[in-house]
C-alpha positions as CSV (number, residue, x, y, z in Angstrom):
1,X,25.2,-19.4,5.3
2,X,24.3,-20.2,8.7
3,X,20.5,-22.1,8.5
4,X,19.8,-21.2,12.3
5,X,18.5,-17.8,13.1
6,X,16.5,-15.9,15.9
7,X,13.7,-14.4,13.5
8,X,12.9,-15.2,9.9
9,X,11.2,-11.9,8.1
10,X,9.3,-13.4,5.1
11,X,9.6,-10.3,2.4
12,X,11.6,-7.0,2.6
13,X,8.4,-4.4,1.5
14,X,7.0,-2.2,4.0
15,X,6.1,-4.5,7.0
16,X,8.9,-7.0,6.2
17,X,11.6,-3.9,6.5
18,X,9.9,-2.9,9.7
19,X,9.6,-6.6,11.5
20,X,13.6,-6.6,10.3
21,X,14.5,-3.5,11.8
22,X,12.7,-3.8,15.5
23,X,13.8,-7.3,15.4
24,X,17.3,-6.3,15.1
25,X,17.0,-3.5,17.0
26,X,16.4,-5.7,20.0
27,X,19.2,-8.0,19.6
28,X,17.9,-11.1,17.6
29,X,19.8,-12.4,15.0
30,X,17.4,-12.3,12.2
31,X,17.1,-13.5,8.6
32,X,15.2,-11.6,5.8
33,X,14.4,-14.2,3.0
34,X,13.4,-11.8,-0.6
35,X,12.2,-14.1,-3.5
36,X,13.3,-11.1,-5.8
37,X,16.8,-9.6,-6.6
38,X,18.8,-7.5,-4.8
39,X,18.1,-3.6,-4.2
40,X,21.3,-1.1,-3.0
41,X,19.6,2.1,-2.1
42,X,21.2,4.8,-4.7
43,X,23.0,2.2,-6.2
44,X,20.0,0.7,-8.4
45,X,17.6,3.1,-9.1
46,X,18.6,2.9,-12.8
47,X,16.6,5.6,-14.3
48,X,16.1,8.1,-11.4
49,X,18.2,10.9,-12.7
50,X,17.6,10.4,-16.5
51,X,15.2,13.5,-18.3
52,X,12.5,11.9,-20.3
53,X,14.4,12.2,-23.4
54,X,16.9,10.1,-22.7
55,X,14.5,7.2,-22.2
56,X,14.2,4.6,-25.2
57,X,10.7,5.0,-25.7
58,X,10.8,8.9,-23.9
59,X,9.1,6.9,-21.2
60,X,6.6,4.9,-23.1
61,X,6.1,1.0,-23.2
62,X,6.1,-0.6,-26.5
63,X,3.0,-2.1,-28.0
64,X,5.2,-5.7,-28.2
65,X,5.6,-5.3,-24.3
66,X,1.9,-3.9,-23.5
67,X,0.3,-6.7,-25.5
68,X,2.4,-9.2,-23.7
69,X,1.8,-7.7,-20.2
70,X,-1.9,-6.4,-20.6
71,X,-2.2,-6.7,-16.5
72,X,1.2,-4.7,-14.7
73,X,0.8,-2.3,-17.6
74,X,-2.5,-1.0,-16.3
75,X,-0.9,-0.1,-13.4
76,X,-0.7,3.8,-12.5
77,X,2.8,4.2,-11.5
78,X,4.0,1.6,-14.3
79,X,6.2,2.8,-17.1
80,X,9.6,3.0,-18.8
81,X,11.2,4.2,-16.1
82,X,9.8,1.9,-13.6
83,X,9.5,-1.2,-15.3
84,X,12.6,-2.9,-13.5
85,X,10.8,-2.5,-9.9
86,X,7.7,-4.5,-11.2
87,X,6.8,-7.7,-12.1
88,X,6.1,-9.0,-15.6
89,X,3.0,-10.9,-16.4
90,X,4.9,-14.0,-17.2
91,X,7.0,-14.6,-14.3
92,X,5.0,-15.6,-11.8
93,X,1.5,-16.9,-13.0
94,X,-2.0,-17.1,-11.0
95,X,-5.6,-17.8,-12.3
96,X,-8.1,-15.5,-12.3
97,X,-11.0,-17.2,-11.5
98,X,-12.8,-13.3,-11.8
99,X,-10.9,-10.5,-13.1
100,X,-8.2,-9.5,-11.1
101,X,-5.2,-7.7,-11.0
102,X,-2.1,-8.9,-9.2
103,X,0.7,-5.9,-9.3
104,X,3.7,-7.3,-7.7
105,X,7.2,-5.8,-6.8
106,X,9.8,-8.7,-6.6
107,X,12.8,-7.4,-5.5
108,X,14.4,-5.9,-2.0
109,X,12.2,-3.7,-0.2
110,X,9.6,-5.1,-2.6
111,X,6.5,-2.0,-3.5
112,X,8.3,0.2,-0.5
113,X,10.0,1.3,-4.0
114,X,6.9,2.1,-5.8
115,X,4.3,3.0,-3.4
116,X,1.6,5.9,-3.1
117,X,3.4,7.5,0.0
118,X,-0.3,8.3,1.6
119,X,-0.1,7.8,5.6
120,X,-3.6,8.7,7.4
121,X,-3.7,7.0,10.5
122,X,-7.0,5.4,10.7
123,X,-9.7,6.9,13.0
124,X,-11.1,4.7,15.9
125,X,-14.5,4.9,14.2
126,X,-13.0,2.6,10.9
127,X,-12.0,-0.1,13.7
128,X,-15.6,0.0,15.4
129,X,-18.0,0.2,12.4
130,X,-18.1,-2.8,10.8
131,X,-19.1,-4.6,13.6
132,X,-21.4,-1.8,14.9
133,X,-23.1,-1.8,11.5
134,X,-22.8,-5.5,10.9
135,X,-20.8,-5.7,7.6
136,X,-17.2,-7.3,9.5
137,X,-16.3,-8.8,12.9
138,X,-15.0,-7.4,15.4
139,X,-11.5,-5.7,15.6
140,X,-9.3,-7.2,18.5
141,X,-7.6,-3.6,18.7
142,X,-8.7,-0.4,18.6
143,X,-7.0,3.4,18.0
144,X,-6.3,3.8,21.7
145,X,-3.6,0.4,20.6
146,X,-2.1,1.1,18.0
147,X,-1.7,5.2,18.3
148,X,1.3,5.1,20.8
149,X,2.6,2.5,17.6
150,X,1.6,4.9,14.8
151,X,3.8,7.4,16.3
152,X,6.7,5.7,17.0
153,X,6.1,4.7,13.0
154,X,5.9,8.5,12.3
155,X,9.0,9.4,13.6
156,X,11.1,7.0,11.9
157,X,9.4,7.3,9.2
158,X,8.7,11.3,8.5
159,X,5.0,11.9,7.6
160,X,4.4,16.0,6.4
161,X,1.0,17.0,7.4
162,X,-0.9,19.3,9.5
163,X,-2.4,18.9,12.9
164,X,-6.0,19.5,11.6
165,X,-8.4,18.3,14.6
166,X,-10.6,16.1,12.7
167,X,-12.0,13.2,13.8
168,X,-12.0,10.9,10.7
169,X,-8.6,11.8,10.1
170,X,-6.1,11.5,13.8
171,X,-3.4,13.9,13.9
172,X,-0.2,12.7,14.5
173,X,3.8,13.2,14.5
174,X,4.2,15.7,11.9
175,X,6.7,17.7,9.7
176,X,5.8,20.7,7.7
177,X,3.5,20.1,5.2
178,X,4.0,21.1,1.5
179,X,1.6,23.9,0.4
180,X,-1.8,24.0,-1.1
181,X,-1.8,26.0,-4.7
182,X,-3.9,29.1,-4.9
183,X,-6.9,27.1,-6.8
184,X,-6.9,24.3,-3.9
185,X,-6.8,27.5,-1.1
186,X,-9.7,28.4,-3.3
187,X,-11.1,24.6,-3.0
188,X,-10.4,25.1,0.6
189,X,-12.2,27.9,2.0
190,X,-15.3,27.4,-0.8
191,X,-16.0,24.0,0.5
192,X,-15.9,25.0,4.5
193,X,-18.4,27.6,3.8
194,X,-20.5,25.4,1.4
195,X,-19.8,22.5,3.6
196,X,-18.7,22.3,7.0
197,X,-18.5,18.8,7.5
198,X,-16.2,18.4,4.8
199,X,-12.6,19.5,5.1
200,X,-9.7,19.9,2.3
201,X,-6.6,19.6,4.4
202,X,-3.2,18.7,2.9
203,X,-2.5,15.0,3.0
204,X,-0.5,12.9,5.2
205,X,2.4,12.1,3.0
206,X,6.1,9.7,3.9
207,X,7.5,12.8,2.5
208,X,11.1,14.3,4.2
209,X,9.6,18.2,3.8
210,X,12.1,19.4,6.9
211,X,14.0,16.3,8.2
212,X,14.9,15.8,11.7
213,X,18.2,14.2,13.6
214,X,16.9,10.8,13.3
215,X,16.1,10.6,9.0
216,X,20.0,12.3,8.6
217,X,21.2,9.6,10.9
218,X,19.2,7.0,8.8
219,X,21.5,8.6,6.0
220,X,18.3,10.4,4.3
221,X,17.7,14.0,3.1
222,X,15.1,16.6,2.2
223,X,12.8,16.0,-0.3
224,X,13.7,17.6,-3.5
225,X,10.2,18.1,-4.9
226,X,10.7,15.7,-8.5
227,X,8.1,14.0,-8.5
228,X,10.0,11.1,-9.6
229,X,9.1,8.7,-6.7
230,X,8.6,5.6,-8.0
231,X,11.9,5.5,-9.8
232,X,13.9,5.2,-6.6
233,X,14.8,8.5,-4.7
234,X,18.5,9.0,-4.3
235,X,17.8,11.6,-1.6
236,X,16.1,9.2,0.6
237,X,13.8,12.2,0.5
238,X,10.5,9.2,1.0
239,X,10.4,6.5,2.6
240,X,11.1,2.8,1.4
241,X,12.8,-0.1,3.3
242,X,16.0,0.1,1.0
243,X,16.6,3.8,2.1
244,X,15.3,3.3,5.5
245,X,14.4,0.3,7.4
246,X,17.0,-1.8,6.2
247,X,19.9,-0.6,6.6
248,X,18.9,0.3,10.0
249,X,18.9,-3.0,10.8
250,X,22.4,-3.8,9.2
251,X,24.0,-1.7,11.0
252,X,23.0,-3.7,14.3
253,X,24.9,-6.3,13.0
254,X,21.9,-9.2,13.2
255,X,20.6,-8.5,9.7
256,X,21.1,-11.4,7.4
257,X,19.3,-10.6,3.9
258,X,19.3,-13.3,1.4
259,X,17.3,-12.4,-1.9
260,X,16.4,-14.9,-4.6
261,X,14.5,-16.8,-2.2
262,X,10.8,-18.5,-3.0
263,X,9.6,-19.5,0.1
264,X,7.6,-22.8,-0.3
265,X,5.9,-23.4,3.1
266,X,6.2,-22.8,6.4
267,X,7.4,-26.4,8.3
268,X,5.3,-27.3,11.3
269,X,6.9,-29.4,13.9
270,X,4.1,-31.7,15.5
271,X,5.9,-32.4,18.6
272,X,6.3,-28.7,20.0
273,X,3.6,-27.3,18.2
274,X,5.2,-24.6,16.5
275,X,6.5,-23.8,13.6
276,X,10.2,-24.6,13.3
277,X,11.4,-22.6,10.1
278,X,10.6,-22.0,6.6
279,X,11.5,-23.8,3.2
280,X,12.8,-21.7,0.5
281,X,13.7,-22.6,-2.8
282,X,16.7,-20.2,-4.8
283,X,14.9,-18.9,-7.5
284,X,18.1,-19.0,-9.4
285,X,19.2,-22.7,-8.8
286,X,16.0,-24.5,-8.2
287,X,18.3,-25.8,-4.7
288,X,15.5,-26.1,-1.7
289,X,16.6,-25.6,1.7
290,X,15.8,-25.2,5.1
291,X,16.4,-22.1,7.2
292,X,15.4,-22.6,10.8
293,X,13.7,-19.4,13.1
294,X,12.3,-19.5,16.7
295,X,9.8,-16.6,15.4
296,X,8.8,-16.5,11.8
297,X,7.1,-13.0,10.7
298,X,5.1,-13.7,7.0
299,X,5.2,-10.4,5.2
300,X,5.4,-11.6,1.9
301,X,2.4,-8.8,0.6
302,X,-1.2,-10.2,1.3
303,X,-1.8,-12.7,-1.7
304,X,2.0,-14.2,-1.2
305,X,1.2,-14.5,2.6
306,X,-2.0,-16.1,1.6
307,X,-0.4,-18.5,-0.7
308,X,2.4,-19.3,1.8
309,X,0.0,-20.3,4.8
310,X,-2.2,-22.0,2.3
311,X,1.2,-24.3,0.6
312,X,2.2,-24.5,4.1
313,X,0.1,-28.1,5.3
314,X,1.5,-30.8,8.0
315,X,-0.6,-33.8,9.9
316,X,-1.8,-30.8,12.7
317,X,-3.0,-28.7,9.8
318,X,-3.8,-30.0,6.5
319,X,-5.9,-26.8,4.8
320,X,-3.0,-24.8,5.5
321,X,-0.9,-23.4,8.7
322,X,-3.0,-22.1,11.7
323,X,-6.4,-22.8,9.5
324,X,-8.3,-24.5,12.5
325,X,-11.3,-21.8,11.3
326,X,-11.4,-23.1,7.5
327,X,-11.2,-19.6,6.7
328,X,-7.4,-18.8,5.4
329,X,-7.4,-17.0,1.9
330,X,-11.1,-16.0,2.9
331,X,-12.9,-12.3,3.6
332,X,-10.1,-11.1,0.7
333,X,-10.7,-7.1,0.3
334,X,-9.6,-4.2,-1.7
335,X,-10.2,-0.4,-2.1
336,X,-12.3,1.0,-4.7
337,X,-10.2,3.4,-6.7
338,X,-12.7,3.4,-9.6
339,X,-13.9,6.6,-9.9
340,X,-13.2,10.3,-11.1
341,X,-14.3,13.5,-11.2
342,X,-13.2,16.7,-13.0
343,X,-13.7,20.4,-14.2
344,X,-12.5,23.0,-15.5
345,X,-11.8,26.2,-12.9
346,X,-11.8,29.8,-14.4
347,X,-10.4,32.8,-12.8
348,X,-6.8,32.0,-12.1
349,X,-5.7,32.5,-15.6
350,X,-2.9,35.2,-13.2
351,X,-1.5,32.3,-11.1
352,X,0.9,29.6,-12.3
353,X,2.5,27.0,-9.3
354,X,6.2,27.0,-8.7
355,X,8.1,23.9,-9.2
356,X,6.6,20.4,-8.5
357,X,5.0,18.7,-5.3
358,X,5.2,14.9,-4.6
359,X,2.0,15.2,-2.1
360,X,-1.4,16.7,-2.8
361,X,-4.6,17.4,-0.4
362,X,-7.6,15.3,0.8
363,X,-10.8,15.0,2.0
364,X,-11.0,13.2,4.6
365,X,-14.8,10.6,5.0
366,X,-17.7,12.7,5.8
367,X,-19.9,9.4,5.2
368,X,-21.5,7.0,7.8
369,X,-19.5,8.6,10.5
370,X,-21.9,9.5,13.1
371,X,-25.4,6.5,12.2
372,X,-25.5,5.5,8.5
373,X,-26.5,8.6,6.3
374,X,-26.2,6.7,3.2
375,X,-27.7,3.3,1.3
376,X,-24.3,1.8,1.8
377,X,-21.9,0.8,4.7
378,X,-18.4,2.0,5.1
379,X,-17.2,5.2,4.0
380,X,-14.7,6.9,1.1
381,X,-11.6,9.2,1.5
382,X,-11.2,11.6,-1.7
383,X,-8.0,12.7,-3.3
384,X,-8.4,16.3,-4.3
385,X,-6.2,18.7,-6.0
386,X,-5.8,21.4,-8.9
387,X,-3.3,21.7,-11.4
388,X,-2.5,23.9,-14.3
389,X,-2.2,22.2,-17.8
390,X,0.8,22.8,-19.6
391,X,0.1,24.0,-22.6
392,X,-3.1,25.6,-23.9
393,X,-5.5,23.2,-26.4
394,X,-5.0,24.0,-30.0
395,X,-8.9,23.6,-31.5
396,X,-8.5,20.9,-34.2
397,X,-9.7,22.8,-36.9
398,X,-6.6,25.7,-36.3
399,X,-2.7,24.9,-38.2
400,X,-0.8,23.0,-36.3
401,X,2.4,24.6,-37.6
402,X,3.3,28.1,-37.9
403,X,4.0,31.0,-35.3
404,X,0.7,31.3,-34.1
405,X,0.6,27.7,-33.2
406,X,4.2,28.0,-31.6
407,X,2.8,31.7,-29.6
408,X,0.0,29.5,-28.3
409,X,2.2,26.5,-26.9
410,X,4.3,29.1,-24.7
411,X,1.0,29.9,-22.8
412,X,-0.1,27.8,-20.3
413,X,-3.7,25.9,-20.1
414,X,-6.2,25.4,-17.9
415,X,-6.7,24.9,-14.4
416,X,-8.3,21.6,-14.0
417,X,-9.8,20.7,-10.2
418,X,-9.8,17.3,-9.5
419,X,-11.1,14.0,-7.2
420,X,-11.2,10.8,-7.0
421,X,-12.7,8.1,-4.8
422,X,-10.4,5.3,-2.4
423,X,-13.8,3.8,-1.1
424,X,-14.2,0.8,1.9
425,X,-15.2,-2.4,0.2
426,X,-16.8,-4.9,2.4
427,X,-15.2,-8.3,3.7
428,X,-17.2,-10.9,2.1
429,X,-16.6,-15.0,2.6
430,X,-17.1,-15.2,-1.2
431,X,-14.2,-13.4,-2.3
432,X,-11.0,-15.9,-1.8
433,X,-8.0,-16.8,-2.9
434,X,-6.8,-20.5,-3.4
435,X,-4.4,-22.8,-4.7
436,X,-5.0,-24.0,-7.9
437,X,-5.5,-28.3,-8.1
438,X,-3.7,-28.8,-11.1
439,X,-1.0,-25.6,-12.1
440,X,2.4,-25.0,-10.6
441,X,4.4,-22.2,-11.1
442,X,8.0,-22.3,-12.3
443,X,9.1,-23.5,-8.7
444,X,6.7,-26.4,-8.4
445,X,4.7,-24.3,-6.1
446,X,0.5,-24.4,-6.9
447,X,-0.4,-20.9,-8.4
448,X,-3.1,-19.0,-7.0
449,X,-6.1,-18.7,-7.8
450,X,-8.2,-15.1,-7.4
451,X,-11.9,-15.5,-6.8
452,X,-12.4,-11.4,-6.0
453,X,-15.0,-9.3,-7.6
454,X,-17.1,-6.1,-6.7
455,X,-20.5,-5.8,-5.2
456,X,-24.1,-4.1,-4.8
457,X,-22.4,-2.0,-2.0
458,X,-19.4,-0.7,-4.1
459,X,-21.8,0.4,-7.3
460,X,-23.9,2.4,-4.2
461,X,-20.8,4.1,-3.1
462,X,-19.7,4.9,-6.7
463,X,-22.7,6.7,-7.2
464,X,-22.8,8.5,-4.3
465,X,-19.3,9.4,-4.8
466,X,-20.3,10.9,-8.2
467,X,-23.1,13.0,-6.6
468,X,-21.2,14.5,-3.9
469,X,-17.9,15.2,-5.8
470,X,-20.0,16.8,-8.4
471,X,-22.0,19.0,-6.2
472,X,-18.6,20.0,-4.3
473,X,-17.2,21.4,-7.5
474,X,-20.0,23.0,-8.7
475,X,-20.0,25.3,-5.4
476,X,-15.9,25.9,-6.0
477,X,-16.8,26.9,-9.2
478,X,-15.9,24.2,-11.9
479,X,-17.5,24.1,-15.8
480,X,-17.2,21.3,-17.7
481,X,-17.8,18.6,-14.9
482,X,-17.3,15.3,-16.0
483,X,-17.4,11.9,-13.7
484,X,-15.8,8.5,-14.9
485,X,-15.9,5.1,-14.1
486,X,-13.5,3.2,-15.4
487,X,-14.7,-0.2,-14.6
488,X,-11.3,-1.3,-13.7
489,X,-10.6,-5.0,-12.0
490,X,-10.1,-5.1,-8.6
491,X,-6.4,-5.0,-7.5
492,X,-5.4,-2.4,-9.8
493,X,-5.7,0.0,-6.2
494,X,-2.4,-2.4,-5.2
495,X,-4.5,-2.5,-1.6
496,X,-5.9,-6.2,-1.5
497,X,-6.4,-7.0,2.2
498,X,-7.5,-10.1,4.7
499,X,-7.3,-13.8,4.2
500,X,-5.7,-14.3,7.7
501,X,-7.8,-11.8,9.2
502,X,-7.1,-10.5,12.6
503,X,-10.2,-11.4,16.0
504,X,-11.2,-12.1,19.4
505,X,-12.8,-15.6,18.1
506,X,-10.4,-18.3,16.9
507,X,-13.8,-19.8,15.6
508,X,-14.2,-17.1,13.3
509,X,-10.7,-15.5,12.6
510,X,-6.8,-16.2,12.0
511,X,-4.8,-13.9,13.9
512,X,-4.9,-12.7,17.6
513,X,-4.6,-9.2,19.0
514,X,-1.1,-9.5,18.7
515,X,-0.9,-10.7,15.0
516,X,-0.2,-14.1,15.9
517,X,-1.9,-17.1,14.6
518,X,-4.7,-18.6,17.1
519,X,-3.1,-21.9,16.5
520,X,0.5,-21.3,15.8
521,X,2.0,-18.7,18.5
522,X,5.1,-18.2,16.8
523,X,3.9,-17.8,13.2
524,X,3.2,-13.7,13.4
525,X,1.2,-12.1,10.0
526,X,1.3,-8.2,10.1
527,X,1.3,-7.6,6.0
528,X,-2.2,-6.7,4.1
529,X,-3.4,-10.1,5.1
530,X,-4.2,-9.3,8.9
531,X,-6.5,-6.5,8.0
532,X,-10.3,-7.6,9.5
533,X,-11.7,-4.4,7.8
534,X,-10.6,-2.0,4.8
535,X,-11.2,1.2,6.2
536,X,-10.7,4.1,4.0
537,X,-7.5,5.4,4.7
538,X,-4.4,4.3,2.8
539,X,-3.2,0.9,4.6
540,X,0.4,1.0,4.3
541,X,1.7,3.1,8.0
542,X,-1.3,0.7,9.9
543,X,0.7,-2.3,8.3
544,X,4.2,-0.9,9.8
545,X,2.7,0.4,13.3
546,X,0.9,-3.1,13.4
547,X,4.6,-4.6,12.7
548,X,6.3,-2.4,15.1
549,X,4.2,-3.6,17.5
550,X,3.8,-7.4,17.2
551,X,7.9,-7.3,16.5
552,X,8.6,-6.1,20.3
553,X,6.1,-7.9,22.0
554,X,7.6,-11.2,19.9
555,X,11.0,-10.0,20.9
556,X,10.2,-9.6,24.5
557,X,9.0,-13.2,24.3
558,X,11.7,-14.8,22.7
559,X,14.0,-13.2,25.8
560,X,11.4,-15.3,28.4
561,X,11.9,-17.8,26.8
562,X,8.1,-18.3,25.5
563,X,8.8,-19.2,22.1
């Protein structure tokens, strides 16, 4: 292999796919280093036609495995049939200096395999507020930016939704979206007489529900409805780099990919003042090299971007690449994913749903929008739906054998209504990321160290969250409410943010406006790790329209001559 290239894209995932593709796109010869295996879309996705039955353990982890992996096994989307798209406990260590847990994807196109497939656009208000309220610095950007980028991101990409009008929540480049149920209709129109401010809309989801010229000419097709997403979709019918991004950019013809990479550090060259390529070690043979880049793009996920800048030291910059501030691995942030609410909803014992859907509504914030109206800063989005249990409950104290028992698992259950809480956490110095003094992981690289815990703020929001979710399902009509908090570490939301956070001030941030570092111009962040703020909308499209756009304005300076 050639160890000279135009662009080096650290990571394949969402951003890295995206940095890969508009890099190629515009005629640079790029290299795409993934420390994980190789991923052919179609080809492995192992399990993505199999029926439950014809899974080992019908889907199930065994005890042996759970015991040994106590922190990817708490992880929503982790099972059976997912296991090969996530990484065990074991193979890449880190300390938690605080509870913490690190879910991590090693393999080509990284969690773009596994990921929640929510894509709100942020409102200009989730820029503004922290510094208007005084919990965060200043944004360098704002919505007027980044919307011309979230909808070239949109297109590519194929968001279902509707254009709703609400503030909170932007509209943008739309297909059809997939229907509400009759119980979330219900949910709906209860909840806009009840409350006005508060609208049930169906989410934004990366979902194919009618797709245009440009997904069949990415070689993608409609959405199929399985709800099997995190296996791998065959269909293409979400989005993911394998099925997308990537092989957009092969077929340019500047696409190098090179999996089983570990990249080590960043090298600094003292005399030019830039960075002059990346040192990777094959995670098969242990063999370092050197791959060489006028533009390096670090889209390893946040925590591996963080560890990469911090492991990446020289004479200019000995607490890590670009860290004049002394604040790299520093303002670390999450989403608060810890709560639920539920009841039971008579009435609709008539209506049944048809078939299954991948997406499901939302409620956009109705908090802190317009002054603070709470005893916290920041706001929450809630995930909303209703669903039909399967199969009606047999009391305990009836047989459970026998014809009646058989009669009564033909008829269907319950509907249950449903919400749960993705809540802003605040930017705080105090929660960091490091690297350790004294361990190494299996490559001789320091392991990380997580310093990341919850605060007053996050218990006030809980609370509230509890209040007002309750109180909205009692006016749709619930019984049987019950809230839950289930305490979980943070990191289990898979939304950890900041470290290398973007702002105006050098003295008190990382990045610039265009997601370079103040002190290296040719070093670019746009994973996770940029992110100043948390909002309260799903991260993942602000990652690839913030990737989109650093990617051509580094590409128009690479053909001045600037880097």
């Amino acid at each position: 292999m050639e160890n000279t290239f135009d662009a080096i894209v650290i990571g394949s995932g969402i951003s890295g796919g995206w940095a890969a593709k508009e890099l190629c796109e515009k005629g640079l010869k790029t290299l795409v280093l993934e420390r994980g295996r190789d991923v052919k879309h179609i080809v492995d996705y192992p399990t993505a036609n199999k029926h439950t039955w014809e899974l080992p353990h019908r889907g199930k982890m065994t005890k042996a495995f759970v015991d040994a992996n106590p922190i990817v096994s708490n992880a929503w989307h982790f099972s059976e049939d997912t296991a090969h798209f996530f990484v065990k406990d074991e193979d890449h260590p880190y300390v938690q200096q605080k509870p913490f847990s690190w879910i991590r994807g090693y393999q080509v196109g990284g969690k773009s395999l596994t990921w929640g497939r929510a894509c709100q656009r942020w409102s200009d208000h989730e820029f503004k507020a922290p510094a208007k309220y005084g919990y965060g610095i200043e944004w360098p950007i704002g919505y007027e930016d980044i919307a011309p980028w979230y909808s070239h991101v949109e297109k590519f990409v194929g968001i279902c939704g509707n254009k709703d009008g609400i503030e909170a929540m932007p509209d943008g480049e739309f297909l059809k979206p997939f229907d509400l149920n009759v119980v979330e209709l219900h949910m709906r129109d209860t909840l806009k007489k009840h409350f006005p401010e508060r609208h049930l809309v169906a989410g934004r989801w990366a979902h194919l529900s009618e797709p245009e010229d440009i997904h069949l000419q990415q070689g993608r097709g409609k959405c199929q409805c399985r709800n099997l997403c995190t296996r791998g979709c065959p269909y293409g019918g979400y989005f993911s780099s394998n099925a997308s991004t990537l092989p957009w950019a092969e077929k340019t013809g500047n696409l190098t990919l090179r999996p089983f990479s570990v990249v080590h550090s960043i090298i600094y060259d003292e005399s030019s003042g830039k960075a002059s390529g990346v040192k990777v070690i094959d995670s098969n043979t242990k063999e370092e090299m050197i791959f060489n880049a006028r533009i390096i793009f670090v889209n390893a996920s946040t925590l591996n971007t963080n560890l990469i800048l911090l492991n990446s030291t020289s004479n200019r910059f000995p607490n890590g690449l670009g860290n004049d501030s002394g604040l790299l691995g520093k303002y670390m942030c999450f989403h608060n994913y810890r709560t639920f609410t539920a009841g039971r909803m008579e009435g609709f014992e008539d209506k049944y749903v048809t078939g299954r859907n991948p997406t499901g509504p939302i409620i956009p914030n109705f908090r802190n929008l317009n002054g603070q109206d709470a005893d916290f800063v920041g706001g929450y989005t809630t995930f909303a739906g209703a669903y039909r249990s399967q199969v009606k409950t047999v009391p305990e104290n009836e047989p459970q054998l026998g014809a009646d028992f058989k009669h009564r698992l033909s008829e269907a259950g319950d509907w249950v209504v449903y919400m749960y809480m993705q809540g802003e956490t605040i930017p705080k110095i105090t929660n960091q990321v490091f690297l350790s003094p004294d361990k190494k992981d299996q490559w001789g690289i320091p392991q990380l160290v997580t310093d990341i815990s919850y605060d007053e703020n996050d218990e006030k929001m809980v609370l509230d969250f509890f209040e007002q979710s309750k109180a909205m399902l009692e006016k749709i009509g619930c019984k049987d409410i019950v809230t839950n908090d289930n305490k979980q570490a943070p990191g289990l939301d898979i939304h950890e943010m900041g470290g290398v956070r973007m702002g105006k001030d050098p003295d008190n941030s990382l990045l610039n406006d265009m997601n370079q570092l103040h002190g290296c111009k040719n070093v670019f962040v746009t994973d996770g790790a940029c992110m100043a703020s948390t909002g309260n909308q799903s991260p993942s499209i602000l990652f690839m329209a913030l990737t989109a756009r650093a990617a051509a304005y580094a590409a128009d300076q690479f053909k001045i001559g600037s880097f």
